[in-house]
DOMISE-291831 format. One record per residue: residue in three letters; x negated, y, z negated of N, C-alpha, C in turn. Coordinates in steps of 0.1 Angstrom, whole numbers, plus 5000, padded with zeros to 4 digits. Example, Ala and Ser with C-alpha at 12.3 -4.5 7.8 and 13.67 -1.06 7.14 Angstrom:
2
Ala486849434922487749554922486849674922/Ser487249784929486349894929487150004921/
//
This chain:
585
Unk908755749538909855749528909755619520/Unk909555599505909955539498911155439498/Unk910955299503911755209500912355149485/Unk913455179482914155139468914555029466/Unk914554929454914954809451915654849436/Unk917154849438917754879421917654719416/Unk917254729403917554619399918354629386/Unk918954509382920654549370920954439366/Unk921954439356922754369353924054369346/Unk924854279359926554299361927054359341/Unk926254249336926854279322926554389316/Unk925354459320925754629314926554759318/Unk927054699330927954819335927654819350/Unk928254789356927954769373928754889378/Unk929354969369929855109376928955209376/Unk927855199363926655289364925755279377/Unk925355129372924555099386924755139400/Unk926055139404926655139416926855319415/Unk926955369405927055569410925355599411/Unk924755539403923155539405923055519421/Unk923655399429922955369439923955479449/Unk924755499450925555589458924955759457/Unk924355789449923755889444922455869455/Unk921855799452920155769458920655729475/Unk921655639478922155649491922255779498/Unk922755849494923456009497922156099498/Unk921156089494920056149489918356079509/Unk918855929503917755839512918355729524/Unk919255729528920355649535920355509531/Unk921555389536921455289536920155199533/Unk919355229547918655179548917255199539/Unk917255289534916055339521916855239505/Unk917455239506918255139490918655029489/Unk918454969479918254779487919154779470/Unk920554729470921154669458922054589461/Unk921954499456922354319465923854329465/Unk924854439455925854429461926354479473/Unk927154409478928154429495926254409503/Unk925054389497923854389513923454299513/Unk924254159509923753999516924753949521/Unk924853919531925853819544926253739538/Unk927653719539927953559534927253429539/Unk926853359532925853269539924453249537/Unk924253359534922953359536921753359525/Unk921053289521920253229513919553369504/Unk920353399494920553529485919053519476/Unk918053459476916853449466916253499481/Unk916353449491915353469503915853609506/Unk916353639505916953819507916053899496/Unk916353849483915753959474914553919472/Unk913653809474912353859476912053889494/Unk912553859501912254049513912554139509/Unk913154179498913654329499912154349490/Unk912354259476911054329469910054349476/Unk909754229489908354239491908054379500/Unk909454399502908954519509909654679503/Unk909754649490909954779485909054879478/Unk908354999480907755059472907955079460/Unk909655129455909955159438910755069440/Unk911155019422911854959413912255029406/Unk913955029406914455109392914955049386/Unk914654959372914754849361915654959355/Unk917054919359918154989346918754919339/Unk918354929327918654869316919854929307/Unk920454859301921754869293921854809285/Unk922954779277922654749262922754599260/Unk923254559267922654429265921754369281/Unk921054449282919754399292919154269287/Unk918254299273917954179268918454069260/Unk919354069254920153999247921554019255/Unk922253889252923753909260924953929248/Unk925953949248926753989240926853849231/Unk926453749237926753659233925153599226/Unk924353679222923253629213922653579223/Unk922253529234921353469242920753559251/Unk919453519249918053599258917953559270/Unk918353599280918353609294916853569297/Unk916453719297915253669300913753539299/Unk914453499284913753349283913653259295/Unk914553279303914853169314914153209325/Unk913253149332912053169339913153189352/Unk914053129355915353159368916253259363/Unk915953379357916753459352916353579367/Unk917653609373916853719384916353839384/Unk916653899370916154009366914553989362/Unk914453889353913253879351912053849362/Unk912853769372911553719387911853859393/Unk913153949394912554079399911654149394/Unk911554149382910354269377908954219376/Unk908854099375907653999375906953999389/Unk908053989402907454039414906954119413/Unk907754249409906954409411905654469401/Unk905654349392904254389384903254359394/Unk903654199396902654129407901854209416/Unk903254269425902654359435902054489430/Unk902454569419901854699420903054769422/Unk903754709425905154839430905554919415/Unk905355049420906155119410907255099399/Unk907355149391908855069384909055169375/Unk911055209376910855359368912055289358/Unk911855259348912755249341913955319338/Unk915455289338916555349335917255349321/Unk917455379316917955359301919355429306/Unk920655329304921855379309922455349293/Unk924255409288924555379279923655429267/Unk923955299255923255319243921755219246/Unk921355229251920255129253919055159249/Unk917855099245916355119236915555039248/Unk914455029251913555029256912754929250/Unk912954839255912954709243910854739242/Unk910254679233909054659226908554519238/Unk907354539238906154419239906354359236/Unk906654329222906554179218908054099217/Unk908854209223910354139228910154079246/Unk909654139251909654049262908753949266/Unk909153849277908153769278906753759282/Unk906253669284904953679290905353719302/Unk904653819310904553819328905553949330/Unk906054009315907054159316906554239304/Unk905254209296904554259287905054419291/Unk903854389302903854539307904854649313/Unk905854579311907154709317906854769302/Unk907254749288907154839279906354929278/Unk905354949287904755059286904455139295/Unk905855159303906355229317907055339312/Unk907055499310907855529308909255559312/Unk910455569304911655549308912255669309/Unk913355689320914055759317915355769314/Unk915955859304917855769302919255869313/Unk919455809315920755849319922055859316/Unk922755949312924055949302925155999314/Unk926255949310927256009316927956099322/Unk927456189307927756319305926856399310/Unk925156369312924356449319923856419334/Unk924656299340924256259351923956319361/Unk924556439364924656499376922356569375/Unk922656609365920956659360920256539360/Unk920156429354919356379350919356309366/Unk920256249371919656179386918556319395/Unk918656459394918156519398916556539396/Unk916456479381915356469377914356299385/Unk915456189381915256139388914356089401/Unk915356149410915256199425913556229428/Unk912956359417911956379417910956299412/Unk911156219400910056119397909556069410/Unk910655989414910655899430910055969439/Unk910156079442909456169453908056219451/Unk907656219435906256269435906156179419/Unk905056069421904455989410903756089402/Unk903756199405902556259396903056389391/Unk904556409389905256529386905156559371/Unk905056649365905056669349906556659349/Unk906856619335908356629329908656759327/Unk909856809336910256929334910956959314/Unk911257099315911857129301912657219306/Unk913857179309915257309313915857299304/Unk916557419304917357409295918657309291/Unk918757209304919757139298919057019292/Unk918156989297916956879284916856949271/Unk916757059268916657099252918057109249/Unk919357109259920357109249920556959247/Unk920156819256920156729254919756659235/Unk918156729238917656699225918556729213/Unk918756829216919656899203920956829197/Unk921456819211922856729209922456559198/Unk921056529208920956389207920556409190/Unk919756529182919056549172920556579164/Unk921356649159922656689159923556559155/Unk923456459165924156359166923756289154/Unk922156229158921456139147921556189131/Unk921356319127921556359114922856339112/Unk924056339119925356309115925356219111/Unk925156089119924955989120924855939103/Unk923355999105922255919093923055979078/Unk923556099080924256189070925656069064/Unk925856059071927456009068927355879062/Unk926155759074925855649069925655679052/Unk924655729048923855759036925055779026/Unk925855869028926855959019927555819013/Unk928255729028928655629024928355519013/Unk926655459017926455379008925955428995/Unk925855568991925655628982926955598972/Unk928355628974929155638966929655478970/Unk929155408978929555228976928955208962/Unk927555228963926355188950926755268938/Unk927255358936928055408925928955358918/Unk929555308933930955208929930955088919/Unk930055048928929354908923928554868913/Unk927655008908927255058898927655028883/Unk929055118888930055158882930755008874/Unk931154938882931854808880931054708879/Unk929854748875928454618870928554478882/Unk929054468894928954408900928354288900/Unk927154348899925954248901925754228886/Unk926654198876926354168863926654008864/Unk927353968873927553838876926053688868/Unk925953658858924853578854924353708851/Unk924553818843923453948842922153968854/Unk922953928864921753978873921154108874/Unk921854228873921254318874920454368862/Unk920354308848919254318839918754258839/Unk919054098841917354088845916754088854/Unk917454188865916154208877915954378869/Unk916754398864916254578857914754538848/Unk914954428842913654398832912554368843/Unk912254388855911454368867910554498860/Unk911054608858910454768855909554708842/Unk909754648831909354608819908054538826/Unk907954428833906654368840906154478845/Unk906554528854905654688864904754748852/Unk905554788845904854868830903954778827/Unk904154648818902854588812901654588825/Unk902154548836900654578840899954668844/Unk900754778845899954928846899654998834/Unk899954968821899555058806900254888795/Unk899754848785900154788776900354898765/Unk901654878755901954948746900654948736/Unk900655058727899455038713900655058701/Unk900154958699900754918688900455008674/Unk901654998663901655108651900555068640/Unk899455168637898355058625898955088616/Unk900355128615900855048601901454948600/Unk901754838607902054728608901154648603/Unk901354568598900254428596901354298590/Unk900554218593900854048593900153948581/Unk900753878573900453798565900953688564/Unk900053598571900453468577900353338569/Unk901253248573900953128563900753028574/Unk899952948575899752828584899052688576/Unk898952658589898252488578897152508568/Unk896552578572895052598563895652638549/Unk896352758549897452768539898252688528/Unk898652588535899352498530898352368523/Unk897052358529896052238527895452388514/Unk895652498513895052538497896352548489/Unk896852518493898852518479898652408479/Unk898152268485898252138482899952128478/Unk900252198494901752128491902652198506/Unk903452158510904252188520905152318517/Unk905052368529906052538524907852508527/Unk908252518510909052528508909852608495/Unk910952608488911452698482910652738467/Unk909952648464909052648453908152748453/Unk907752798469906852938469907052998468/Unk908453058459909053168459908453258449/Unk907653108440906753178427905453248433/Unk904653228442903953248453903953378460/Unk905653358465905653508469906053658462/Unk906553608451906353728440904853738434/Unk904053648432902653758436902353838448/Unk902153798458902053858468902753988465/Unk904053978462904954148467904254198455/Unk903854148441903754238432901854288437/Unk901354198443899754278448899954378458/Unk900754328472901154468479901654588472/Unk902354558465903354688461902554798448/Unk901554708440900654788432900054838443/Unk899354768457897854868468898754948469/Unk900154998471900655098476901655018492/Unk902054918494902754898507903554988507/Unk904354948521905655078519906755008519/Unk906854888529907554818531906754648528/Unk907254578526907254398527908854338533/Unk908654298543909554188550909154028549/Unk910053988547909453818548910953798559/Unk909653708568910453658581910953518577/Unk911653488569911653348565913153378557/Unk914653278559915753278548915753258538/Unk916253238523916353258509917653198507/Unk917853088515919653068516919852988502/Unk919052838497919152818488918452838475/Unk919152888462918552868447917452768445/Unk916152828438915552768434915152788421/Unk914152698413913852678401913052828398/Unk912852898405911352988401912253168406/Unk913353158409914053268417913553338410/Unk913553358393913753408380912453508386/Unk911153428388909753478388909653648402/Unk910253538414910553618425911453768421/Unk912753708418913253858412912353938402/Unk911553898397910854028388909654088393/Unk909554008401908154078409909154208422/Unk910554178426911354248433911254348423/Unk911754378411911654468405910654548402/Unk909954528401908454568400908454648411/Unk908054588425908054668436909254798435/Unk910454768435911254858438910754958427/Unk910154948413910155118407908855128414/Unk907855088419907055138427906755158441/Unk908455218447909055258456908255178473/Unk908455058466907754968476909554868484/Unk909854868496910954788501910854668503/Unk911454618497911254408500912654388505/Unk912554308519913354258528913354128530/Unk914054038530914253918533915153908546/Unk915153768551915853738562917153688559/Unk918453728569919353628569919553588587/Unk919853438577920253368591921653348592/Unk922153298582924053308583924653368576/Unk926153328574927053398565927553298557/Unk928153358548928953268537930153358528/Unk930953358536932253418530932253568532/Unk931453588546931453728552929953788547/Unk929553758537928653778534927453718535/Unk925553788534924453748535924653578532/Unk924253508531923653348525922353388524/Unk922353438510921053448501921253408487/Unk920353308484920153298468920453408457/Unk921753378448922253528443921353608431/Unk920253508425919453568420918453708430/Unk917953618443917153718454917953798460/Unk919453768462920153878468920454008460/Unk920453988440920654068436919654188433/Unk918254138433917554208433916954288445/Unk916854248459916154228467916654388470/Unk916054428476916454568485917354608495/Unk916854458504917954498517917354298525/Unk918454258532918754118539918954208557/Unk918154138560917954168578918454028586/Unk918654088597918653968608917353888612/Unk917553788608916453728617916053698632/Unk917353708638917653658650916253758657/Unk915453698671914953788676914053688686/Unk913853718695913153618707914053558719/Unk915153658719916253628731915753648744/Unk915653598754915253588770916453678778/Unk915853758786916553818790915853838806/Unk915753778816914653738826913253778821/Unk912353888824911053908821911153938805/Unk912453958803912254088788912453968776/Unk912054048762911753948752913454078746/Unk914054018735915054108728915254068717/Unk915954148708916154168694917154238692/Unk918454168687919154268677918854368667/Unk919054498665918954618660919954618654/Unk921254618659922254658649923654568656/Unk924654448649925354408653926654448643/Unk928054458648928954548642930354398646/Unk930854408637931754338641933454398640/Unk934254358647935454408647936154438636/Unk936854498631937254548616938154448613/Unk939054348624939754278620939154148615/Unk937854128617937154048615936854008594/Unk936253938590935353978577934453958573/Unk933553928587931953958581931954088582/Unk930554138578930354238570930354368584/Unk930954468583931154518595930054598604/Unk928554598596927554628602926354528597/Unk925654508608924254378605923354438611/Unk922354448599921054548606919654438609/Unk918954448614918254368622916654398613/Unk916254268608914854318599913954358603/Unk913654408613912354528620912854668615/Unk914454688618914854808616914654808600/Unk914954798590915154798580913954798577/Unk912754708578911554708577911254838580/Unk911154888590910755038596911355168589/Unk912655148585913455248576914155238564/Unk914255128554914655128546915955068547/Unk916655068538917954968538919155108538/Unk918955148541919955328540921355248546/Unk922355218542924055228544924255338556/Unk923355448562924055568569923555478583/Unk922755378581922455358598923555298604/Unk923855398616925055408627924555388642/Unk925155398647925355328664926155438669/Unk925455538677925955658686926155568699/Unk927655498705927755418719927455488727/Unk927755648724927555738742926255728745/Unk925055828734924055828739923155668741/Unk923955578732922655418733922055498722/Unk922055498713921055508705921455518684/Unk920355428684920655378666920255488661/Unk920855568648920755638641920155618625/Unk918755598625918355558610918155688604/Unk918855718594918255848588917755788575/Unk916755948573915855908556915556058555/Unk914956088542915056198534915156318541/Unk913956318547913656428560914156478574/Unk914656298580914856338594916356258599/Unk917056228610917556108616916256078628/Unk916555938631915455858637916155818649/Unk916355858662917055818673916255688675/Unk917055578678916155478684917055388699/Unk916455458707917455388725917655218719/Unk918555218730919055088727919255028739/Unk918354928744917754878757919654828761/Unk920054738757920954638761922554648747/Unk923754678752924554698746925554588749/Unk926354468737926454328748927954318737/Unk928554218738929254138731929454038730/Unk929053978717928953868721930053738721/Unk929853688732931153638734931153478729/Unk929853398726930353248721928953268708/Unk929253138697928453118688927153128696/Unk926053238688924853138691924253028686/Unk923652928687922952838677921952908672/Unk920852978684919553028678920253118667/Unk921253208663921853288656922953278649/Unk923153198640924253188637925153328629/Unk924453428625924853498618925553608633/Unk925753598645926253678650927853568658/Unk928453638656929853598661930653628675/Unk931253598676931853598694933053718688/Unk932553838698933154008693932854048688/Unk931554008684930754058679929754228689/Unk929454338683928954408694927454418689/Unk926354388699925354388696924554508704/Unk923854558695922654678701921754628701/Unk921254578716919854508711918454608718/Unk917754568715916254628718915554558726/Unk915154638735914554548748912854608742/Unk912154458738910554438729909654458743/Unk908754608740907854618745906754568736/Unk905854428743905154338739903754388739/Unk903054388724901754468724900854318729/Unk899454348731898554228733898354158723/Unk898754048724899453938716897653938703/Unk896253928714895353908700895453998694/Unk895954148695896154258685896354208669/Unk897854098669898254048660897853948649/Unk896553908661895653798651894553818652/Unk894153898643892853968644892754018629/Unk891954068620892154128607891254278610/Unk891854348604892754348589894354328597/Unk895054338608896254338611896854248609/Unk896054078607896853978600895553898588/Unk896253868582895853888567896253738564/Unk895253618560895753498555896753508541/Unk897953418541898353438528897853408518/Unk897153308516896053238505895053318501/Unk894653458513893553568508894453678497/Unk895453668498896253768487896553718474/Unk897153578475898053518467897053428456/Unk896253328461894453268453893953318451/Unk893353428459891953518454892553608437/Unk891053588433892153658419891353788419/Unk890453848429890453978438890153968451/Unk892054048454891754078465890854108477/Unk890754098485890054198495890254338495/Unk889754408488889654538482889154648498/Unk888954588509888054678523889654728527/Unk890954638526891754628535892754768531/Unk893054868530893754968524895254948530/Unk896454908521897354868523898054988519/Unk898255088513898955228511899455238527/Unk900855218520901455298534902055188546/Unk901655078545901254938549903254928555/Unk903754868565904754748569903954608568/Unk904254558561903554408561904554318561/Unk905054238575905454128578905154008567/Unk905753918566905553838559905953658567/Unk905153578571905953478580904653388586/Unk905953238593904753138589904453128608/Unk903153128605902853078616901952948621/Unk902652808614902452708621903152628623/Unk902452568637903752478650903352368642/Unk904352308637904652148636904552058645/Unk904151978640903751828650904551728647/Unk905551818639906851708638908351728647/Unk908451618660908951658674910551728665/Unk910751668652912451738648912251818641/Unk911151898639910952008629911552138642/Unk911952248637912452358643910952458640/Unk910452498642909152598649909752738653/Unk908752828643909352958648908453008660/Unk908552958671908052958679908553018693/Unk908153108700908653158710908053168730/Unk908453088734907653088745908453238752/Unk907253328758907153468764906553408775/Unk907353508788906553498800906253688802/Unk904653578804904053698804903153738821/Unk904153768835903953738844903853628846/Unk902753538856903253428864902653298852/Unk902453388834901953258828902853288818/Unk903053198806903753188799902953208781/Unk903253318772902553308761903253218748/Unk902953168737903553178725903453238716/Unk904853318708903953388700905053358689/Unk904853368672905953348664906853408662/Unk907353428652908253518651908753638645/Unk907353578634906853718628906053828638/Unk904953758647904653818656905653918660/Unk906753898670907853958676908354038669/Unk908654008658909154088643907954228641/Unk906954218644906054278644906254418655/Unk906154328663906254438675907654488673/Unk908754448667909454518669909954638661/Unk909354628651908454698640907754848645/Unk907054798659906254898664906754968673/Unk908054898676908754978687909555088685/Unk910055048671911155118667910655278659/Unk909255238653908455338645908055448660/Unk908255378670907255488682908355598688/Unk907855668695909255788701910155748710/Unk909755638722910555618726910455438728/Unk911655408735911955288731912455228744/Unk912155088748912555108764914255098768/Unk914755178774916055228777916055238790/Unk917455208795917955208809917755468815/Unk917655458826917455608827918955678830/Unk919355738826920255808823921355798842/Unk922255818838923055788851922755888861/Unk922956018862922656078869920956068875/Unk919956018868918655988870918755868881/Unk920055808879919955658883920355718899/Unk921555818899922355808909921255898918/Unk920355988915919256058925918055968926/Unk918255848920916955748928917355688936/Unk919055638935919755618948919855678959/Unk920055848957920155938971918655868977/Unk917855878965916155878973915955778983/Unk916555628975916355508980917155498997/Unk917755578998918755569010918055669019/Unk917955759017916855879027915755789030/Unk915155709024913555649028914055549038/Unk915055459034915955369043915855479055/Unk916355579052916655619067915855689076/Unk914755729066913455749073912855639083/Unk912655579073912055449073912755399090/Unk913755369090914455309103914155409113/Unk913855509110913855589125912355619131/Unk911455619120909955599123909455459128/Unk910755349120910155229124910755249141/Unk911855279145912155289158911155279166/Unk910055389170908655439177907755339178/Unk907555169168906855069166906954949169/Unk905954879168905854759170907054709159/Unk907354539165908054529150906954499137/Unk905554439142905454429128904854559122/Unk904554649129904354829122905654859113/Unk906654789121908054859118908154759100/Unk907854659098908054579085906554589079/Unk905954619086904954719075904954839066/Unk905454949072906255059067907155029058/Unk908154929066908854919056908554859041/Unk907454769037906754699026906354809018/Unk905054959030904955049022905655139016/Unk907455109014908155179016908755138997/Unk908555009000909054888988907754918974/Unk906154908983905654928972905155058967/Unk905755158969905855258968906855288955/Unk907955248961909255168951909155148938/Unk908055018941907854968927906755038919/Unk905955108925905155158921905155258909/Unk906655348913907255418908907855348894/Unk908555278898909455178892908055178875/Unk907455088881906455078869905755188863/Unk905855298871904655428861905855468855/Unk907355508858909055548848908555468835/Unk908255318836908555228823906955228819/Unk905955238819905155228815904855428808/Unk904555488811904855608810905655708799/Unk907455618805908755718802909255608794/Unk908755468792909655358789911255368796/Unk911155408808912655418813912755268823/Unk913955238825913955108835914955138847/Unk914855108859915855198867916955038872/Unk917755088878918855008882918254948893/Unk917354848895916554798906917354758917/Unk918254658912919254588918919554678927/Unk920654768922921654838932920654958939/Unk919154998933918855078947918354978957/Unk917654878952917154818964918454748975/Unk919354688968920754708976920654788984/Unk921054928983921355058987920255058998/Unk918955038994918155049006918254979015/Unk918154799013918254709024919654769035/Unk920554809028922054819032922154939040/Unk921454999035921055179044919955129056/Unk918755019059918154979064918754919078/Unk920054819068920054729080921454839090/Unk921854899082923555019089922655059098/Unk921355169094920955229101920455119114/Unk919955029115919654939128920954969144/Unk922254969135923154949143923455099146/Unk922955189142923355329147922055379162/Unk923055379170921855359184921155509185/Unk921455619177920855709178919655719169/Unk919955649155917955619153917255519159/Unk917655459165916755339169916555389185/Unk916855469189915955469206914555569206/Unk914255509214913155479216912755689223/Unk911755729219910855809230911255809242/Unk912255889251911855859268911455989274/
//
């Protein structure tokens, strides 16, 4: 007859242990069951007792409870080499003695790499659990482990209704958890929470990096650039200033004879000069040969553009210049800014890419529901998404032309490869247009957007530089402003434009994000922990994976923030629910 040694701890339940041991009493007498309560003498040297009993016991039944290894109070018992649970089971590896593990309560079966050295090996003892409610069965089964080491695991019917229950239970569980943080993250969603410092756009602009590195945008070949820089300036034998205005009415009248469609100059027109006379007639010119010349504004003056009233009279249409706003990874541009009616700047400000791209049309509107700018022209309307919808709340410096309540549509700039832009025929010296007294005749400008703008950095530390540092992943590019102007030029001409994904899109990437959570925790249950935070990683870049083919693909950007939320939060709920996390027994 098999000699028994229970081993326990008072703090899991010493009422389990004690119907355990009165059970196995009733079954093998006194003297077959060795559990130290009421069977050491007063007196009598209680360590020298329990190693006789181990040394002479055949089985070990290690019943474990829920705080077996951790105590309620955060401290690991077993760390402590005088812990007596631990020198019991360490004896019984020693010896070879059997050892049938108990799982009482909500308890797990703790992992290898939770216990110490010299108890490795109980983790890979199979366990059996014992519930309250199935006790009367499950000690029966018991009973037999102990009687025959080499019995198959029965399948009665009250073990499959066990499973069921326990299977039943968990999907409640997991069900309810999930439902919950589903309608938290809506909540929260809902009430931009995490808008706190715009955190949740710029970790949304995370999807904007995913995309550039899995597809870069191609840019429109009707766009092109005509740059002015030092070399430029060393053939005008003179510094660029309002005097080139004679300058730049050649230029529009050479474009606008090859056929351009549009000319923007990225550069303001605030003050009169001596030569405006020249510049306006070359406007004219272009305009009967249904060519669009755009100039920039930077501010207002009595609600109105601040443009030279000779260039404002002629000119076609005055854009925003504003454009190179940081938004974490994202680059941005106003599209269309509207101001309050009580206000008297001008109650709509259209942004010079758009205008460049469509004309100066009075009908372009701002649909708020769908996010999306409305340019119409002869043939069509032109939906164009509208990445970021804001107000603005204090002066900008970089902008002075937008005001606090002010409402801005801006455009979140997907960034083509920056040498695209400097390369020819796409950028075009201004000195090759304006000196040559024939053109470069290879370049066919019919049909043409041609940017107009300077691209060189001063070496004078108080000069202002239209210059824009871009982070472009873990490095940082520069690019001007016409550049930017460019691209945004090519954004707006393309079909779609990068935009947040529709709410219901958003709210079924959240169900998703919460189901994998909860996969995730119950497969990781069965593992090592680091299997278990591996899974979990392949769970994340899987995630982003996605994340980036929506925006590179769909140009769509998902609410990163709140599903990853939603997952960690569905991850860590699920930890505490003891029906995903036990273990196999």
């Amino acid at each position: 007859m098999a000699k028994i040694f229970i081993s326990y701890r008072r703090e899991d339940g010493i009422a389990r242990a004690g119907r355990i041991y009165d059970r196995l009493v009733s079954r093998y007498g006194e003297d077959q069951v060795f559990m130290d309560l009421g069977k050491i003498a007063a007196g009598a040297d209680f360590e020298k007792v329990l190693d006789q009993q181990l040394g002479a016991c055949d089985v070990l039944i290690a019943i474990i409870g829920e705080v077996w290894l951790v105590s309620r109070k955060g401290r690991r018992r077993l760390d402590d080499q005088a812990d007596f649970v631990r020198r019991e089971i360490e004896r019984a590896l020693q010896r070879n003695v059997r050892i049938l593990p108990v799982l009482v309560g909500e308890a797990k079966m703790p992992t290898a790499s939770e216990l110490p050295p010299g108890l490795t090996e109980l983790a890979s003892r199979n366990a059996t659990r014992i519930s309250d409610e199935g006790f009367d069965a499950a000690m029966e089964g018991l009973i037999l482990d102990i009687e025959d080491p080499n019995r198959a695991p029965e399948d009665t019917a009250f073990d499959r209704w066990q499973r069921l229950r326990q299977r039943v239970r968990m999907h409640r569980e997991a069900v309810l958890t999930g439902a919950v943080i589903v309608i938290l993250t809506a909540l929260i969603t809902w009430a931009s929470v995490f808008d706190l410092f715009t955190l949740d756009t710029r970790l949304q602009t995370l999807s904007l990096w995913l995309g550039d590195i899995m597809s870069r945008p191609v840019p429109d070949d009707r766009v092109a650039i005509v740059a002015i820089d030092a070399e430029t300036e060393r053939l005008m034998k003179r510094k660029f200033d309002r005097s080139w205005r004679k300058e730049h009415g050649v230029l529009v009248d050479r474009l606008s004879a090859a056929g351009a469609r549009a000319i923007a100059f990225d550069m303001y027109f605030e003050e009169p000069s001596a030569v405006d006379a020249v510049f306006a007639d070359a406007l004219r010119k272009a305009h009967a040969r249904n060519t669009t010349v755009i100039v920039g504004m930077r501010t207002l003056s009595n609600g109105l553009p601040k443009v030279a009233p000779e260039v404002l009279k002629d000119v076609s249409g005055v854009g925003l210049l504003c454009v190179g706003g940081r938004l974490g990874y994202a680059v941005t541009a106003p599209l269309l800014v509207m101001a309050p009616t009580e206000q008297h700047s001008p109650s709509k400000r259209v942004g010079l890419g758009v205008l460049a791209a469509f004309g100066p049309t009075p009908a372009i509107s701002l649909d708020e529901t769908e996010r999306a700018l409305l340019a119409p022209d002869d043939v069509s309307v032109h939906e164009i998404s509208v990445g970021i919808m804001e107000t603005v709340k204090s002066v900008q410096r970089s902008c002075p032309a937008l005001h606090p309540q002010d409402v801005a549509a801006q455009l979140i700039i997907r960034l083509s490869d920056l040498e695209h832009w400097r390369r020819v025929p796409v950028r075009v010296k201004y000195e090759d247009i304006v000196l040559s007294p024939m053109p470069d005749s290879s370049i066919d400008w019919k049909g043409k957007i041609v940017l107009v703008g300077v691209t060189n950095r001063s070496e004078d530390p108080d000069s202002v530089d239209d210059v824009y540092a871009v982070p472009r992943g873990v490095n940082v590019e520069y690019r001007y402003g016409v550049e930017l102007h460019a691209d945004v030029v090519s954004n707006v001409l393309g079909p779609k434009q990068v935009h947040s994904l529709h709410w219901a899109g958003q709210l079924l990437i959240t169900i998703a994000s919460v189901g994998v959570a909860l996969l995730v925790r119950l497969f990781a249950a069965g593992l090592s922990r680091v299997l278990g935070w591996l899974l979990v990683l392949a769970a994340l870049a899987l995630y982003f994976y996605m994340v980036g083919l929506l925006c590179a693909k769909f140009h769509l950007l998902l609410d990163c923030v709140y599903q990853l939320w939603a997952f960690a939060v569905t991850y860590w709920l699920a930890g505490k629910l003891p029906s995903l996390t036990k273990r196999s027994t």
